[in-house]
C-alpha positions as CSV (number, residue, x, y, z in Angstrom):
1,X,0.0,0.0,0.0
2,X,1.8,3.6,-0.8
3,X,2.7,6.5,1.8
4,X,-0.8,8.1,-0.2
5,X,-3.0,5.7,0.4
6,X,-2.2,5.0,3.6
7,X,-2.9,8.4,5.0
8,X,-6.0,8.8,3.8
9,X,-7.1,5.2,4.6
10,X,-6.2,5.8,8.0
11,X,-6.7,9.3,8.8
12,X,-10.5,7.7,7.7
13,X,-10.4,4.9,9.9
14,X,-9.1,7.2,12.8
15,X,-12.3,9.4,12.6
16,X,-14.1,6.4,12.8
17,X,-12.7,5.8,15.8
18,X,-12.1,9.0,17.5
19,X,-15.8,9.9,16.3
20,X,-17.8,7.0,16.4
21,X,-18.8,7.2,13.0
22,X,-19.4,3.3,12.2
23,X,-19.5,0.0,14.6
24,X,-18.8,-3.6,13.0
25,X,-21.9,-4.9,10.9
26,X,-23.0,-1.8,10.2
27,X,-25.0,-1.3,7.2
28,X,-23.7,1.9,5.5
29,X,-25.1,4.1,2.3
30,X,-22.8,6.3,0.6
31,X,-23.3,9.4,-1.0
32,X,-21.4,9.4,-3.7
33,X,-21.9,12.1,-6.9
34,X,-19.6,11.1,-9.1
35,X,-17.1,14.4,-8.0
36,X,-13.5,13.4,-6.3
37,X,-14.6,13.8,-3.1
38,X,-17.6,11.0,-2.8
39,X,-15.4,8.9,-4.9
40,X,-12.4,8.9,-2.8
41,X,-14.9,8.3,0.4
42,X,-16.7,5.1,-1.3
43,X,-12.7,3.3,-2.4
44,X,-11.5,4.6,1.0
45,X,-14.7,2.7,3.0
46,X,-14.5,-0.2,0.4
47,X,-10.5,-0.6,1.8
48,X,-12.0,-0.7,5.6
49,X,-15.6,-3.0,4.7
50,X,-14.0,-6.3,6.2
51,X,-11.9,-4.9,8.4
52,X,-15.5,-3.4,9.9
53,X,-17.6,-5.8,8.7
54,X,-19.8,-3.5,6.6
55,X,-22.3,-3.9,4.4
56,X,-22.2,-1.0,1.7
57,X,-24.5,0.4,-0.9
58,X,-24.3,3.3,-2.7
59,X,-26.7,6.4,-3.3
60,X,-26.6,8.6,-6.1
61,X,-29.0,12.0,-6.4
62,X,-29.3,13.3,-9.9
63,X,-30.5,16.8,-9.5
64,X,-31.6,17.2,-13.5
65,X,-29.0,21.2,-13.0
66,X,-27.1,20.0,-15.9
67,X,-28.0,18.5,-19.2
68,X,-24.8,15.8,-18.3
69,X,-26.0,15.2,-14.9
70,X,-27.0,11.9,-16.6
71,X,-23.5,11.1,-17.4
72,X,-22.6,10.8,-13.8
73,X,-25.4,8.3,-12.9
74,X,-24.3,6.3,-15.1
75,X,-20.6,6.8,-14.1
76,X,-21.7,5.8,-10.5
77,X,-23.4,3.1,-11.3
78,X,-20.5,1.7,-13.3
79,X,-18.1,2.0,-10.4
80,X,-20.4,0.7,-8.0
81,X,-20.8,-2.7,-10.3
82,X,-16.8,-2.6,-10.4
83,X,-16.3,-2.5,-6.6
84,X,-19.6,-5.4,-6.1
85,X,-21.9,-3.1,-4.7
86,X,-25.3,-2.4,-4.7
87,X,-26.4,0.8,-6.3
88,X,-29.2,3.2,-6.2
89,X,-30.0,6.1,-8.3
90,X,-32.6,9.0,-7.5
91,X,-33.5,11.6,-9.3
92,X,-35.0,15.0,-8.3
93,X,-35.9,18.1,-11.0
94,X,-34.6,20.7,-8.9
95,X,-34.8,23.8,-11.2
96,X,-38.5,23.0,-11.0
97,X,-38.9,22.5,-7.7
98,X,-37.4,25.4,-7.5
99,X,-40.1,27.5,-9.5
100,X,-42.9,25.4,-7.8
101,X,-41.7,26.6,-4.4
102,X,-39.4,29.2,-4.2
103,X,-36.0,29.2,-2.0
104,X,-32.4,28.9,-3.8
105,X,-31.1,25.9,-5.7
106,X,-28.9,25.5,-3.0
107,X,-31.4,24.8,-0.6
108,X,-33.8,23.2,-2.6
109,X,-31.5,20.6,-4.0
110,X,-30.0,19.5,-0.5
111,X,-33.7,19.5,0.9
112,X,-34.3,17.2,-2.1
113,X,-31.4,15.1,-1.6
114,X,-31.7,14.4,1.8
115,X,-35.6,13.1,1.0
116,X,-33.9,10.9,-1.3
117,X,-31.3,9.5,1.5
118,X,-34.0,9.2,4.1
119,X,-35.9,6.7,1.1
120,X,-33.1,4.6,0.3
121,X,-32.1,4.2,3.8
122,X,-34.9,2.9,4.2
123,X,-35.6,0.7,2.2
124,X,-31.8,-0.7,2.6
125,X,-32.1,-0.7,6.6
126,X,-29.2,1.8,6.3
127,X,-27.4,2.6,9.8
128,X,-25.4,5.5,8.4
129,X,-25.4,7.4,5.2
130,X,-21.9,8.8,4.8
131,X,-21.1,11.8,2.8
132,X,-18.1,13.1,1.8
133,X,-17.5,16.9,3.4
134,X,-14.2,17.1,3.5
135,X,-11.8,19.8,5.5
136,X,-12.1,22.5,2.9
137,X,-16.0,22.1,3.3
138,X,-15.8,22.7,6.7
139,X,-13.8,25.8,6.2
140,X,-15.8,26.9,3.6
141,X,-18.9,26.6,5.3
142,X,-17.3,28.5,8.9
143,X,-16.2,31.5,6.2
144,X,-19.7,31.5,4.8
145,X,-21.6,31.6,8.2
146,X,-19.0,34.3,9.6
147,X,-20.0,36.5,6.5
148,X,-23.8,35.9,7.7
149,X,-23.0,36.7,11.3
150,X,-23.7,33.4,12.9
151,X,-22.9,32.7,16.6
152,X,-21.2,30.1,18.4
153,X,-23.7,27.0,17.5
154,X,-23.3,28.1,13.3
155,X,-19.7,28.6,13.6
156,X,-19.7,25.0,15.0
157,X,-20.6,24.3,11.0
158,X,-20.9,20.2,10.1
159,X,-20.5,18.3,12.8
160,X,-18.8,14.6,12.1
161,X,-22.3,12.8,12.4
162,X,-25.8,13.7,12.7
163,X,-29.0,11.7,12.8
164,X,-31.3,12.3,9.8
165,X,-33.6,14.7,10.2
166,X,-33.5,13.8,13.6
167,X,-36.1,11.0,12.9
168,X,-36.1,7.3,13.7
169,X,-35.9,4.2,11.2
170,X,-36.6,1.1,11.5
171,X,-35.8,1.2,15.3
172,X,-33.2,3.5,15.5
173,X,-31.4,6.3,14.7
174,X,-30.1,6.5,11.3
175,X,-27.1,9.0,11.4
176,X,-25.5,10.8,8.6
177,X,-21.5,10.5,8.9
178,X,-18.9,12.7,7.0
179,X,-15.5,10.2,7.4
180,X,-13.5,12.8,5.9
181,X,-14.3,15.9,7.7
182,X,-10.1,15.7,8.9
183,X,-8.8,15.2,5.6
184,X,-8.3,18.1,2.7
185,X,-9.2,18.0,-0.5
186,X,-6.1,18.0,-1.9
187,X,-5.2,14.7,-0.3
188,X,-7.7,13.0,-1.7
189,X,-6.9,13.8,-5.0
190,X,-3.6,12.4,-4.4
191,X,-5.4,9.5,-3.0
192,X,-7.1,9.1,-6.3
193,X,-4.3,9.7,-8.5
194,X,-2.2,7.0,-6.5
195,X,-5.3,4.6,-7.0
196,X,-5.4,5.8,-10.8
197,X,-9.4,5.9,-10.0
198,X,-11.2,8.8,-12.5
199,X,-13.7,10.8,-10.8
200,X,-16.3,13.0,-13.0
201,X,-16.3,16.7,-12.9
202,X,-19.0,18.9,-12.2
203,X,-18.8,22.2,-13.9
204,X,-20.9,24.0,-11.6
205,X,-18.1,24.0,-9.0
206,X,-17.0,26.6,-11.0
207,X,-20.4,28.9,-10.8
208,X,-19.6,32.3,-9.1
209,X,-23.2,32.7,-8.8
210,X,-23.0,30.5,-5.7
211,X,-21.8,32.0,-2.5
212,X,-19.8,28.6,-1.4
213,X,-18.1,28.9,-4.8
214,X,-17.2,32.4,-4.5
215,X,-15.8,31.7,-1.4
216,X,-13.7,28.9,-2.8
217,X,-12.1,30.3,-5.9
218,X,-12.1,34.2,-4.6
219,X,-12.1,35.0,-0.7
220,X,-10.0,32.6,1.0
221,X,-7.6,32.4,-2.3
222,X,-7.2,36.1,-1.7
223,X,-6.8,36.1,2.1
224,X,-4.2,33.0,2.3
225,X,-2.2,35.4,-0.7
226,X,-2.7,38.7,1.2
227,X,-3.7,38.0,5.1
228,X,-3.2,34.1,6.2
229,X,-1.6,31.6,4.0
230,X,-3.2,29.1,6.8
231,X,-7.0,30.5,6.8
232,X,-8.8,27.2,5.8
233,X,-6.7,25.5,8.6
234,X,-7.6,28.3,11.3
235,X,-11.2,28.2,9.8
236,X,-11.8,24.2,10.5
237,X,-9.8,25.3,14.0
238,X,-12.7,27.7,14.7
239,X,-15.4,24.9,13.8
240,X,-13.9,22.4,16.1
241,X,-13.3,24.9,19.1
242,X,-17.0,26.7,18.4
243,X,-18.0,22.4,18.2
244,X,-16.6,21.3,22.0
245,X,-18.1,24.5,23.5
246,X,-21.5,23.9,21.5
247,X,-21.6,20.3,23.4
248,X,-21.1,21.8,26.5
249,X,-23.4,23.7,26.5
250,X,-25.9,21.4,25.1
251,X,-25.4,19.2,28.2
252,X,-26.3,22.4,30.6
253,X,-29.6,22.6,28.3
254,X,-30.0,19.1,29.0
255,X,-29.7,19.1,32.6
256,X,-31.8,22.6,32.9
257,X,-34.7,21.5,30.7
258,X,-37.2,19.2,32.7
259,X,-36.8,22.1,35.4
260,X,-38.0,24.8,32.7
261,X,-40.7,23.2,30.8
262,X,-43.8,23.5,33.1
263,X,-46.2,22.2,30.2
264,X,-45.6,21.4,26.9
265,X,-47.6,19.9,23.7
266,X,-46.5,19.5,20.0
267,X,-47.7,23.4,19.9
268,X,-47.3,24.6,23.5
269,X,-44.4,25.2,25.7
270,X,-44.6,26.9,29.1
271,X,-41.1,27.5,30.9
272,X,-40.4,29.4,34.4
273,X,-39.3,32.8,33.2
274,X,-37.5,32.9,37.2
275,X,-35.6,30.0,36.4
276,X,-35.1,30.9,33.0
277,X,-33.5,34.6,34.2
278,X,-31.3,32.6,37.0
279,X,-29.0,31.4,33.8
280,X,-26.1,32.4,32.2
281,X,-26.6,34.2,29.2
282,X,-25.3,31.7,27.2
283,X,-27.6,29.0,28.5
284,X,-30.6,31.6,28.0
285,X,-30.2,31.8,24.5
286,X,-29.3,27.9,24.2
287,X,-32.4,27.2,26.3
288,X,-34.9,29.5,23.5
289,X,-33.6,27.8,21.1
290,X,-34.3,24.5,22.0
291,X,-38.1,25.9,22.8
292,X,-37.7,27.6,19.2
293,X,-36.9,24.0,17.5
294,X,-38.7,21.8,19.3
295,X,-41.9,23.9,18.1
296,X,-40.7,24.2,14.7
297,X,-38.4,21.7,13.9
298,X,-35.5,23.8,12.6
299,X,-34.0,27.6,13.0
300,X,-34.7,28.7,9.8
301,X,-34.9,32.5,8.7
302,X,-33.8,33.2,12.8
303,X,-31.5,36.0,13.1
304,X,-29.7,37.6,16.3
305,X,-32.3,40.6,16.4
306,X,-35.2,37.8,17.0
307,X,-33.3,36.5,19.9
308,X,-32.9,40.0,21.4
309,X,-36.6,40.5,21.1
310,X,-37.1,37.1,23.0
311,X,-34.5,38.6,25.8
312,X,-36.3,41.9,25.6
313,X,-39.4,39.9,26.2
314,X,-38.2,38.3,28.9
315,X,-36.0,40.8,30.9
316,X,-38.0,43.9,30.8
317,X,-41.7,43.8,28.9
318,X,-44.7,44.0,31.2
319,X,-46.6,40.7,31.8
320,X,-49.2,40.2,28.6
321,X,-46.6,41.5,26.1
322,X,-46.6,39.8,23.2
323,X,-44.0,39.4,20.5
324,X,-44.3,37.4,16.6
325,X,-41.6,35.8,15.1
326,X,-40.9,34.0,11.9
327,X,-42.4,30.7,11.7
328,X,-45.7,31.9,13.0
329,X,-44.4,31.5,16.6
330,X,-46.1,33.6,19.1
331,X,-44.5,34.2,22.2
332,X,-46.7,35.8,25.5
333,X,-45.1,37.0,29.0
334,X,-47.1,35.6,31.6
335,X,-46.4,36.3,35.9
336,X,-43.6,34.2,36.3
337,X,-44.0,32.1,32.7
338,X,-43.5,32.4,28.6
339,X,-45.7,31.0,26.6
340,X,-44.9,30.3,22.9
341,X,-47.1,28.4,20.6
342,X,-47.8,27.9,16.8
343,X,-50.1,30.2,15.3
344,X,-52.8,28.9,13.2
């Protein structure tokens, strides 16, 4: 096995360890578009299936954005057959989703494609879907959420694993796994070049129309020439840092929350605005946010200037004030409680 192949081989089967991203038997979908990343991830798992026992598959999304997204379906599918695996291709129109529905491609297309894992993880009793964020990803994605002015919990980024859509299959929790979220890009395509594996190329990597891409080809290329020739590297720093101090205080929310919630429903939380007060800052935010999701479900189109509202609300509004947010959430000051609900 060369130096190459060994690195990336075991820099993946170290994040399996570290991370506990797979356990022997496990029955594991990969993501895989065609592109150098998802490629490298599948041949890197396929060199660790029997020393984990696992039982791969592989998923492939075509989103219909290109007329040659067909081309890498079938490219997929051929490697797949090459490496004995099972394969199985979805496909998703997203430009006219898109005009059905409103919201960016971006955001259409990964809604989409996570649909499409959820269904073939299904239906192959997957325990994992692993996807192939890599590194630069991770630093990408920390630069793009800095621009956007995200706090601690964004700057945290893509966390190693994740279950899906926090939902339970088949008895348990099917969790989406990025292996390579330690390794750059760069290494991979030594990785592939050493395995003299092709990979397909998707052109609209190239798009400045996308933000991520943008930020790729002109931003942190022009701050590691002028600024920080070690940005990405400080970047994915950042995420892992923002990442510990996120799980900290998610086990203070934990340990907080059965003493908050007075009453609850699907629709209905009541929590003890005098216990609520008593916290840190940090905790209070941490705390509203988990009232915020479990109502909703996500944190979508929540900015800072919502959250100061919700402190507002809290600290200084007379009892019967009443504030709206997005997501038709309703939040009411009571004596010594806050009640938010859904609006009809």
């Amino acid at each position: 096995m060369s130096i190459v192949n060994t690195t990336v081989v075991d820099l993946l089967r170290q994040a399996c360890v570290d991370q506990k991203l797979v356990c022997s038997k496990d029955r594991v979908l990969v993501a895989v578009s065609g592109g150098a990343d998802s490629v490298a991830l599948l041949r890197a798992l396929c060199e660790l299936k029997e020393e984990y026992s696992l039982q791969l598959a592989v998923v492939h999304v075509d989103h219909q954005m290109r007329p040659d997204s067909g081309l890498d379906a079938l490219f997929v599918e051929s490697l797949a057959k090459d490496l004995g695996l099972k394969v199985f291709v979805e496909q998703c129109n997203v430009p006219e989703m898109c005009a059905e529905v409103g919201g960016s491609l971006e955001e259409v297309a990964r809604n989409l494609r996570y649909e499409a894992f959820q269904r073939v993880a299904n239906h192959f009793s997957a325990t994992a879907i692993a996807t192939a964020h890599t590194a630069d990803d991770q630093a990408e994605t920390v630069m793009m959420r800095l621009l956007r002015g995200a706090g601690l919990t964004g700057l945290s980024a893509i966390p190693w694993k994740r279950a899906l859509d926090n939902q339970r299959m088949m008895g348990s929790a099917v969790w989406v796994i990025r292996p390579l979220l330690g390794v750059w890009r760069k290494q991979l395509e030594a990785y592939l070049a050493e395995c003299e594996q092709a990979y397909r190329t998707d052109s609209s990597n190239k798009d400045l129309a996308f933000m991520r891409n943008r930020i790729r080809h002109e931003l942190l290329p022009f701050i590691e020439d002028n600024y920080n020739p070690r940005i990405r590297e400080a970047l994915a720093q950042l995420a892992e840092q923002s990442q510990t101090d996120t799980d900290l205080l998610g086990l203070l929310v934990k340990r907080t929350w059965k003493r908050l919630v007075k009453e609850r429903s699907p629709e209905y939380f009541m929590v003890d605005t005098s216990l609520l007060k008593r916290q840190p800052k940090a905790l209070q935010r941490q705390l509203m946010r988990q009232v915020v999701y479990s109502l909703r479900g996500d944190l979508k189109r929540f900015e800072f200037r919502h959250w100061l509202e919700l402190e507002s609300l809290i600290e200084t509004k007379p009892e019967g004030t009443v504030v709206s947010l997005p997501g038709r959430l309703r939040f009411e000051k009571l004596k010594t409680s806050l009640v938010s609900r859904l609006e009809p």
